[in-house]
N, C-alpha and C positions, 0 to 999 in steps of 0.2 A: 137852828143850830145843828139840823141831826146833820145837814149836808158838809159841815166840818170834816167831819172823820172820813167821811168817802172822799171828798179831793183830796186830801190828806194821802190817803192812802192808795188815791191814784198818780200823784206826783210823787209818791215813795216806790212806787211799783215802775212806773214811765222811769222814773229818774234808772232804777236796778236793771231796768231790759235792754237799756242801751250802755250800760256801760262795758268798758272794756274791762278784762281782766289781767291782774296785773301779771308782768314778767315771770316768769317763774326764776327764784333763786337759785344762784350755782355756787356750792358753797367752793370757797378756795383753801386749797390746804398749800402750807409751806414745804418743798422738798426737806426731805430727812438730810443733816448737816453731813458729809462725807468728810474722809478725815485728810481723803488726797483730795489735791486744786487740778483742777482742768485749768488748761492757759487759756484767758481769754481772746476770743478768736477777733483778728487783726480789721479794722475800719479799712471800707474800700479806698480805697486813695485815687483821684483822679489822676489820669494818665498826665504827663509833665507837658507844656503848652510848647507850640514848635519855634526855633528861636525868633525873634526879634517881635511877638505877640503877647502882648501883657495881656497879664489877668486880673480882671478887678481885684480891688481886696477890700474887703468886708471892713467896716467901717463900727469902729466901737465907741459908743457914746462917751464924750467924758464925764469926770467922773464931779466937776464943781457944777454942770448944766444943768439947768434946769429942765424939769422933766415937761415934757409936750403932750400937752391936752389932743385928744383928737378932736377934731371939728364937728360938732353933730351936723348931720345930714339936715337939711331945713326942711321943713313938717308942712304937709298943703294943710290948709283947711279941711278939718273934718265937715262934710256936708250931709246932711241927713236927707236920703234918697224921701221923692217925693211920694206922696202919697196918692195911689190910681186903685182906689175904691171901685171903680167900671171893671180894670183888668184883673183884679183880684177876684171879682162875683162872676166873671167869662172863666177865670181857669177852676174857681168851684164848679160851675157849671159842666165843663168839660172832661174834669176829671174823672178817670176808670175808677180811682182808688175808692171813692162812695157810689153805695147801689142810688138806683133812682129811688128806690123809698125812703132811704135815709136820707137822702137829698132834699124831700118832699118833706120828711119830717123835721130837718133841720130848719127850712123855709120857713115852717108853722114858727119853731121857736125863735126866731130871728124879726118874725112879723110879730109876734105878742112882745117880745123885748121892746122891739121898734115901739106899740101900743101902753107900755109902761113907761119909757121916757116920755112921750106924747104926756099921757097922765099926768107924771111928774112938772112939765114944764107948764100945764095947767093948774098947778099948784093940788094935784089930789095926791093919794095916799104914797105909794112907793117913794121913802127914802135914798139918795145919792150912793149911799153905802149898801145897799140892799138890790139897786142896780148893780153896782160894780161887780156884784157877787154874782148876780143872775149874769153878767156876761160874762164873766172869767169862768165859770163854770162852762159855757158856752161854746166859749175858746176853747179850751183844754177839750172838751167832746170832738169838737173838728181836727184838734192837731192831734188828738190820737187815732182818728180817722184816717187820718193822714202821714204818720209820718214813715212808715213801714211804706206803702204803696208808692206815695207822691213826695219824696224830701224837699224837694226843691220848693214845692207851693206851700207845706210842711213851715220852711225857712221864711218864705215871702209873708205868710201869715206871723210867724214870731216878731220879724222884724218891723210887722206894722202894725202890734198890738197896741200899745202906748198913742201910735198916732190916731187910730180908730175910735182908741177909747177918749180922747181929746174932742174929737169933734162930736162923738153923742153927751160926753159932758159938757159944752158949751151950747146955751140955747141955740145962738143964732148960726152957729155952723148945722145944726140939728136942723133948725128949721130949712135950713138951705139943704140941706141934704133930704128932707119931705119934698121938697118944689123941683 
């Protein structure tokens, strides 16, 4: 339980480094009431059309109509991009944004993860919930690795967290992913 308070306190810190600050306020004050009136100065008026050329005329709705829905726009299927576990492991690989040692030591704890579901799906000691920890912990170590140097791979990792985590929770995607 001690590793609570440090994610804790790194998703309160990641969360504050990237945010933006807000607008700064401008306060408005009301002009002081004058006791003389300025004439309000005169709307441009369009120049007069040349004869025998009509001008449209603006068209006022009545007033028994009933009032017109717009039409929403029709909605494609949302599709959830596929998951390329291969192209994700080639752009960690490739990327500047991690030195080679961290690289190497994030491989060790990706191979002993790997060796604790293995475990698990053998029926020994590590719990489903006590995995999940050990990765998301995991995660977060790589996307703060990343998100300053690399965004984009940053993003491709957020957005295939869930599905990542899907196939090492499911035995037989798991074991498909060993072979």
């Amino acid at each position: 339980m001690a590793g609570y308070p440090a994610v804790l306190l790194l998703l309160f810190s990641a969360a504050c480094a990237t945010a933006t600050p807000p607008p700064p306020q401008v306060a408005t004050t009301k002009p002081a009431a004058t006791t003389a009136t300025t004439p309000a100065p005169k709307a441009a008026s369009t120049p007069p059309a040349p004869p025998g050329v009509k001008t449209p005329v603006p068209q006022t709705p009545r007033k028994d109509a009933a009032p017109v829905a717009a039409r929403p726009k029709p909605v494609a299927p949302a599709t959830a991009p596929t998951l390329d576990v291969e192209a994700l492991k080639a752009r960690l690989r490739a990327t500047k944004a991690i030195g080679v040692f961290t690289k190497i030591s994030l491989k060790n704890k990706v191979d002993d993860l790997m060796q604790q579901f293995t475990e698990h799906y053998q029926g020994k000691k590590p719990p489903m919930a006590e995995l999940r920890l050990s990765y998301d912990l995991l995660m977060m170590k790589v996307l703060t690795l990343l998100q300053d140097s690399d965004p984009p791979l940053a993003s491709a990792i957020v957005s295939s967290r869930e599905a990542i985590w899907t196939l090492l929770a499911n035995e037989q995607s798991f074991a498909a992913l060993q072979s």
